[in-house]
C-alpha positions in Angstrom: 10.3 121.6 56.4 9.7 122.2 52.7 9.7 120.5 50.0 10.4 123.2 47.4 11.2 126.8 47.7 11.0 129.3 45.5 11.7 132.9 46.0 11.5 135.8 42.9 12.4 139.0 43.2 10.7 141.8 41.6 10.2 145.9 41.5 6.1 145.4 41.4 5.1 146.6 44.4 2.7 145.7 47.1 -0.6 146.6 44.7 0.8 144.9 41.3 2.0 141.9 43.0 -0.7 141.3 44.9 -3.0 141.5 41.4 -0.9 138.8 40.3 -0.8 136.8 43.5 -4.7 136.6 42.9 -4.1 135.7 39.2 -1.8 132.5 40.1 -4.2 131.7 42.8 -7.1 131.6 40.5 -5.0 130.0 37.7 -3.8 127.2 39.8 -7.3 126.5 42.0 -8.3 125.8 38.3 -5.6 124.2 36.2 -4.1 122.3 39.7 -7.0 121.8 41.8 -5.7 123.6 44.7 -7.7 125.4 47.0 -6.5 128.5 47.9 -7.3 131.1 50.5 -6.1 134.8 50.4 -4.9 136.9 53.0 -4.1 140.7 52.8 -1.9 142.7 55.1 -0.4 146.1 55.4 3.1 145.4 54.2 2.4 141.9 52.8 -0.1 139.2 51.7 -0.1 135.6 52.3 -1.4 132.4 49.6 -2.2 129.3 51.6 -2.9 126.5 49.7 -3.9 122.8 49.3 -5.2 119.4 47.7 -4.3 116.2 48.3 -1.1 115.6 48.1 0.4 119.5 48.6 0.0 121.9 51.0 1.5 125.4 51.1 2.2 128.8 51.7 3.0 131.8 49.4 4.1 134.8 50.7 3.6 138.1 48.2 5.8 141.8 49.3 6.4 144.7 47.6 9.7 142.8 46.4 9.3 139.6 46.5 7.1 136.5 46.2 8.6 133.6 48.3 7.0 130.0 48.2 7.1 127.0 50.6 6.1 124.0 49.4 5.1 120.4 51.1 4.8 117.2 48.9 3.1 114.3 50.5 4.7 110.9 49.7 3.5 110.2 46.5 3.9 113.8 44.8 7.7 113.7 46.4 8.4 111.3 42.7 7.3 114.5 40.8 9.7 117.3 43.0 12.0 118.0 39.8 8.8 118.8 37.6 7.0 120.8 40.2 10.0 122.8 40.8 10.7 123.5 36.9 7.1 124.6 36.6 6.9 126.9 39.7 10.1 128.7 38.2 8.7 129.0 34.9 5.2 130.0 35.2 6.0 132.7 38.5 8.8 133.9 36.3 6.8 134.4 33.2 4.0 136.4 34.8 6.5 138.7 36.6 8.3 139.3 33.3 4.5 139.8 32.1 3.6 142.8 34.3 7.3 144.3 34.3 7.0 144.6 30.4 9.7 142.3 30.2 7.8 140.1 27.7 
């Protein structure tokens, strides 16, 4: 079961949003440490990713982006900030590419 969920909708597409599902990959292996594997599909792609600590899965569609989320034991004190964060910065680079900011 997950720890924190997360699911944006958006009017991207499949292409766009799977441009910016590389972007946050990149940006997080860097700023997060997280290692993060990339999988394209026909319909959609999928974001695993990990470090100690977190484990994941980020699924990308023409529509959506939907995260799932495990926090080991210790990273469980930091759910509230980890949430806040995943909102903000998936949200901000949507807006980004819509042209909403």
């Amino acid at each position: 079961m997950s720890d924190v969920k997360f699911s944006q909708a958006h009017t991207l597409g499949l292409e766009k949003a799977r441009e910016l599902a590389k972007q946050w990959a990149e940006d997080s292996a860097k700023k997060m440490g997280l290692d993060c594997k990339h999988t394209e599909g026909a319909d959609k792609d999928t974001i695993t990713f990990e470090r100690m600590g977190v484990t994941g899965l980020m699924t990308v569609t023409g529509t959506s982006f939907d995260l799932d989320v495990k926090l080991g034991m210790m990273m469980k004190a930091f759910k509230p900030m980890i949430e806040s964060e995943i909102a903000k910065n998936l949200g901000r680079i949507i807006d980004k590419a819509s042209g909403k900011a």
